[in-house]
C-alpha positions in Angstrom: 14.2 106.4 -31.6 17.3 108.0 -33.1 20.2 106.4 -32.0 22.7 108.1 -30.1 26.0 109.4 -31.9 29.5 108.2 -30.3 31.0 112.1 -28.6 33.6 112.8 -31.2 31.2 112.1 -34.4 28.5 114.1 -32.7 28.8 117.8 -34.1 32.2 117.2 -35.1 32.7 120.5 -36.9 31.4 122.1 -33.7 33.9 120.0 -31.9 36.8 121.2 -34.3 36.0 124.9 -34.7 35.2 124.6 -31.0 39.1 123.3 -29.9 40.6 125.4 -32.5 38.6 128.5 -31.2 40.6 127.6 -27.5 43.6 127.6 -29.4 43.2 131.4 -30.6 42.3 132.3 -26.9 44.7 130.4 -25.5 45.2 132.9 -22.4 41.7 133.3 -21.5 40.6 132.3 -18.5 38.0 130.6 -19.0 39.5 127.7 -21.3 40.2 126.1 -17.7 37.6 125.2 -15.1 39.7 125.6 -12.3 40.7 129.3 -13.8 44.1 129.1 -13.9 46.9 126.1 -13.7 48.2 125.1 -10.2 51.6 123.1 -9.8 49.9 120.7 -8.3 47.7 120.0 -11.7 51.5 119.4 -13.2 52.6 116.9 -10.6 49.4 115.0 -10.6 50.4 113.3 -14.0 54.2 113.8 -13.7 55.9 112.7 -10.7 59.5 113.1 -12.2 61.5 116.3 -10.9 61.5 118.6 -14.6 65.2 120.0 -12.9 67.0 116.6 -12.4 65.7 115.6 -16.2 67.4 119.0 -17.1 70.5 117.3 -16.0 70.6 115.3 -18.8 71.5 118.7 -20.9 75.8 117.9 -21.6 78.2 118.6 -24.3 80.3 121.3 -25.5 77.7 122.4 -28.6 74.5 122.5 -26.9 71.0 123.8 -29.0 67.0 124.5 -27.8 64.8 124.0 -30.6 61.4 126.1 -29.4 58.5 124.1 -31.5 55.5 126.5 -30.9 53.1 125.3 -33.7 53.0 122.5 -36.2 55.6 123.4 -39.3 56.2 121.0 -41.3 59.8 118.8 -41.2 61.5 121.7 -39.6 60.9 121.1 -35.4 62.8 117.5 -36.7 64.7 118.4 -39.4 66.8 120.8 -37.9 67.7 119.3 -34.6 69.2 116.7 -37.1 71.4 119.2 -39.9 72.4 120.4 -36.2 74.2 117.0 -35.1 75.1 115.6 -39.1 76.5 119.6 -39.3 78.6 119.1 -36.0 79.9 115.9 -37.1 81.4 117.4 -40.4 82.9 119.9 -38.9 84.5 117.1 -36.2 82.2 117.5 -33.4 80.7 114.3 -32.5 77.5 113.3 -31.3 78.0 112.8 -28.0 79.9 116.5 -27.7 76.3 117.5 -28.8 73.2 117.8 -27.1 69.7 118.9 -29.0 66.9 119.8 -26.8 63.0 120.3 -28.9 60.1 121.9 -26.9 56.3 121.4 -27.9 54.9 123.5 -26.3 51.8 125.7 -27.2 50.1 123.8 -30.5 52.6 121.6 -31.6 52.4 119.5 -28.4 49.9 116.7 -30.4 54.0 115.2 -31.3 54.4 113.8 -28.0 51.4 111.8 -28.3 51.4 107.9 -29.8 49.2 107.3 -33.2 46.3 106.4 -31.1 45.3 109.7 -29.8 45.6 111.4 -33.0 43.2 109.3 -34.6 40.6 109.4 -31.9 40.7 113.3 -31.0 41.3 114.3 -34.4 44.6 116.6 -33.5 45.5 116.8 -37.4 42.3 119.0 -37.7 42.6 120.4 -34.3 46.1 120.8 -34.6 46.2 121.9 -38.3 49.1 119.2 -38.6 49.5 118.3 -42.2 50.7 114.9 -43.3 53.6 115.4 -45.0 52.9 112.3 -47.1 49.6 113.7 -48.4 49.2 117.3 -47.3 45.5 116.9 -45.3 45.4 116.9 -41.9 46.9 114.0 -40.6 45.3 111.0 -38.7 48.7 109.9 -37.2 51.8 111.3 -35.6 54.1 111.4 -39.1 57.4 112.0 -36.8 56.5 108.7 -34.6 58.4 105.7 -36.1 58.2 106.4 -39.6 59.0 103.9 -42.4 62.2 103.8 -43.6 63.0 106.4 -46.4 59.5 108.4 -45.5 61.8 111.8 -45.2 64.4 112.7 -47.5 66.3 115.9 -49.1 67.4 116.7 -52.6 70.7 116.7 -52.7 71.2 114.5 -49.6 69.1 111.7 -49.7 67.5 110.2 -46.7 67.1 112.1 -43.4 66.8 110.2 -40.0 64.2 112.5 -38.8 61.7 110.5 -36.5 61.4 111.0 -33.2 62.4 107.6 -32.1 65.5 108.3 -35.0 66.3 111.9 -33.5 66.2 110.1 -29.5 68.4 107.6 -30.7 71.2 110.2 -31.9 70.5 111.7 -28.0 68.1 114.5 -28.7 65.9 115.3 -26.0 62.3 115.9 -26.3 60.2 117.8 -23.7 56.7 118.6 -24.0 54.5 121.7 -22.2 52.1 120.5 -19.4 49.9 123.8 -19.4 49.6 123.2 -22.5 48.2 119.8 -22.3 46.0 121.1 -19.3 44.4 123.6 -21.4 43.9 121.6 -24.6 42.5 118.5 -22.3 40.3 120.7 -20.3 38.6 122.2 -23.4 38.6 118.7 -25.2 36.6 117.6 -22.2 34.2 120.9 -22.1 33.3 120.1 -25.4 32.8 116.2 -25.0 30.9 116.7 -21.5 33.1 114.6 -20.2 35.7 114.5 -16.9 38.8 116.7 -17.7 40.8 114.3 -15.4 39.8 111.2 -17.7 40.6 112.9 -21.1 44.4 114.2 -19.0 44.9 110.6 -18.4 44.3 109.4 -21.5 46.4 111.7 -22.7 49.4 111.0 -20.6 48.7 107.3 -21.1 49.6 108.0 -24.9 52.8 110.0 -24.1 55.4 109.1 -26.6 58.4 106.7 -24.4 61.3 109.4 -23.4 59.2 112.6 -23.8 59.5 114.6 -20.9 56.7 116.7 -19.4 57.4 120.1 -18.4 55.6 122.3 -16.0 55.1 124.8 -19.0 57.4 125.0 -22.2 59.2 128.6 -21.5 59.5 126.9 -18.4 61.9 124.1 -20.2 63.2 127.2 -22.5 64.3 128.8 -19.8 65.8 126.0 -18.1 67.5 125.0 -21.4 69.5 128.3 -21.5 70.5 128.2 -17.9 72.2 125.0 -18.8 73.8 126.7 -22.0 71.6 125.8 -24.8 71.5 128.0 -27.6 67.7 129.3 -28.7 66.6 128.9 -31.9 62.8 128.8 -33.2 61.2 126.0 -34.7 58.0 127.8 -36.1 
């Protein structure tokens, strides 16, 4: 008797081309059981009002960074040059306010270490390790060692998330996104869509916001003043 596989080893390139396959027909229907995403499927796992957290957006020089798809250092690098920028040209940091959405398939940056390891998102993902250019088996922009980022000419870059929060950016993250993405995950595991959601959420990086959908937070963003920029 052959014994049986653990889900994710089972057919893994199946599993892969399978996610990345959703990914490309991201507006079809039938990536989601339920056939299309009710509100109620975003308050489920996010009691928080999305409008008050939009309250947080202050400052005179205010900036929406719209991270669609992994791309390199650049949905982190620039939010920073944005605040070290403003600063030498006398606008302090708390006259600044950077606000990054991942939405779409750059939302695998909200999630903890954990999750990227056991789902595979640097395959799924296509997000490269910047460290070793291969798909990465952690999230590179979580809590990074010191000097892990830095540019010619200017040396080391702050650019973790937990480095970014602490200079008061403001991470969001796209709920339909992670309804789609959890709901084909599951699909292809045979599993419940509701347990793979929660594990998800449970590995939701401290201060990342979830959003009812990520143009929903762009549009939001620019209502409070933000400037738009695109992050790849």
């Amino acid at each position: 008797m052959n014994p049986q596989k653990p889900p994710l080893a089972s057919s893994r390139r199946s599993f892969l081309n399978s996610i990345a396959a959703g990914a490309a027909t991201i507006a079809l229907p039938s990536i989601i059981p339920t056939a299309e995403i009710q509100a109620n499927d975003f308050r489920a796992f996010n009691p928080d009002d999305p409008e008050a957290w939009m309250n947080k957006i202050k400052g005179k020089h205010k900036i929406v960074f719209d991270a669609t798809q992994p791309h390199g250092i650049y949905p982190f690098a620039w939010p920073r040059v944005f605040l070290m920028t403003n600063e030498a040209t006398g606008a302090l940091e708390k006259d600044c306010c950077a606000v990054v959405v991942l939405r779409h398939t750059a939302i695998p940056y909200a999630f903890e270490n954990r999750l990227w390891e056991k789902y595979k998102f640097g395959e799924v993902f296509k997000a490269m390790d910047p460290a070793t250019n291969s798909p990465s088996l952690r999230n590179p922009f979580w809590k990074p060692a010191n000097g892990a980022f830095s540019v010619p000419g200017i040396g080391e870059v702050k650019i973790g998330i937990n480095e970014l929060q602490a200079s008061g950016v403001l991470f969001c993250v796209c709920s339909a996104a992670i309804t789609v993405f959890s709901n084909t995950v599951a699909k292809e595991l045979n599993t419940s869509a509701e347990e793979i959601t929660k594990d998800w959420m449970s590995g939701l990086i401290p201060g990342i916001q979830p959003m009812p959908s990520g143009v929903w937070a762009l549009g939001r963003a620019q209502e409070k003043g933000c400037a738009y920029i695109f992050a790849g």
